[in-house]
N, C-alpha and C positions, 0 to 999 in steps of 0.2 A: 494646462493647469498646473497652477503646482501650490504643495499642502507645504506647512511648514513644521518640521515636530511635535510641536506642543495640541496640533488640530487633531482631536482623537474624534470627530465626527464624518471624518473621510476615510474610507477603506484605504485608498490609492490615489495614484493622479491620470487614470485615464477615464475618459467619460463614458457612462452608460450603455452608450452605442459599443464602443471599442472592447469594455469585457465582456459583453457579450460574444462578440464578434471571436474574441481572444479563447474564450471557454467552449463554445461550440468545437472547434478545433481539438479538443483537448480529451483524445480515445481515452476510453475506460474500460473497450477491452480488446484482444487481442495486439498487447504493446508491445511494443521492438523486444522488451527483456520475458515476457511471456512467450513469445513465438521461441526465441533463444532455448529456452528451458525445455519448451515443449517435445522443438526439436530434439535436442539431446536427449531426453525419455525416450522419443520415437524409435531414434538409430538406434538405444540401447533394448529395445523390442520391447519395451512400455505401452502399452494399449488402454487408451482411457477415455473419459467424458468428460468436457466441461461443464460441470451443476451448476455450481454455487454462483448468482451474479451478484452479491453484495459482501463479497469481500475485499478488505480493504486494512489497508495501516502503514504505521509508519514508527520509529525509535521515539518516542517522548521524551528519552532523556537527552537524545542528541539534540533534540528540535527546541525544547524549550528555553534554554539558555541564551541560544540564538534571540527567540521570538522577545523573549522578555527587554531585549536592549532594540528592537526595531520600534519605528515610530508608530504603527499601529499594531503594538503587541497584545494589547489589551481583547482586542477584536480575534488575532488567529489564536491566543491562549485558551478563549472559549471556544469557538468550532475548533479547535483540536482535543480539547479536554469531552468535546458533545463525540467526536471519529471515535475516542479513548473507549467509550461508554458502551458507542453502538459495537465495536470491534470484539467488546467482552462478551455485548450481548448475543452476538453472532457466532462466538467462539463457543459460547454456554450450548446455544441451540444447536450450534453441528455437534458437538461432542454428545447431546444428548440424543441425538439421531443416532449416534454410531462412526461418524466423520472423525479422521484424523486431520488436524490441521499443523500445516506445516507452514511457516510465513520464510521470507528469504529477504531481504535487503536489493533492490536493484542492481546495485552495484558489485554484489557477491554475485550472482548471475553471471553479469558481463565479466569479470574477471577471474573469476572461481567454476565455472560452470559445472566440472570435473566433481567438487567437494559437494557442492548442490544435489548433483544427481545423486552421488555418491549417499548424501544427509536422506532423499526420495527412497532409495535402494535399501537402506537400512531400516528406515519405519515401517516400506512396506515386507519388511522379512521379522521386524517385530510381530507386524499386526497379523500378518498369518500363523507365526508360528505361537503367538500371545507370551513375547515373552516380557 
C-alpha cells in the first residue's frame, strides 16, 4: 500500500493484519533499558517491587516538532497530547498516594546508567531523610 502526504485518513501503509501483527510484539514491560536499570539497583544492593503498571512517557518537546512535519502528524499529536494528560494523571495519583516518581529517557539508561542510579540513590536519601 502506499498513502500519499496529503491522505490524513490513513494512519500508515501497512495493513490491518501487519499492525497488529507489529504491536503484539511490542513489550511494555520488563524492556531491554528496564532490566538495565533494574540491574544496576540490584548490584548496588537496591531491593524493590515493581507496582505501578501504567506508567509511561516520553519528551513532548522533543517529539513534537518532529510529529508536526510527518505525514500523519495530525493523528500521533493527539494520542500523544491524550499519553501527555494520562502521564499527569498518573503522576498526580502516585504523588498523592505517597510515590516518588522518577522518569529517565531510554537512552540516558543505556549510556549513563552510572548518573541514573546515581539520580535513584539521591531521591531515595531525600525521601528518607525528607529533605
Amino acid at each position: 500500500m502506499l498513502f500519499l502526504r496529503g491522505d490524513k485518513d490513513k494512519m500508515d501503509n501497512l495493513t490491518k493484519e501487519q499492525r497488529h501483527k507489529n504491536m503484539q510484539h511490542i513489550r511494555s514491560k520488563d524492556t531491554k533499558i528496564e532490566v538495565i536499570l533494574r540491574k544496576a539497583l540490584w548490584q548496588k544492593g537496591y531491593r524493590y517491587r515493581k507496582n505501578c503498571k501504567d506508567i509511561h512517557g516520553k519528551d513532548w518537546e522533543v517529539l513534537k516538532p518532529r510529529l508536526e512535519k510527518s505525514n500523519n502528524g495530525e493523528y500521533w499529536i493527539s494520542k500523544i497530547s491524550r499519553n501527555r494528560e494520562r502521564d499527569d494523571e498518573i503522576n498526580k495519583k502516585l504523588l498523592f498516594e505517597g510515590w516518588t516518581v522518577i522518569r529517565f529517557w531510554g537512552n540516558d539508561i543505556k549510556k549513563n546508567i552510572d548518573e541514573c542510579v546515581r539520580v535513584v540513590e539521591e531521591t531515595v536519601f531525600d525521601v528518607i531523610f525528607d529533605i
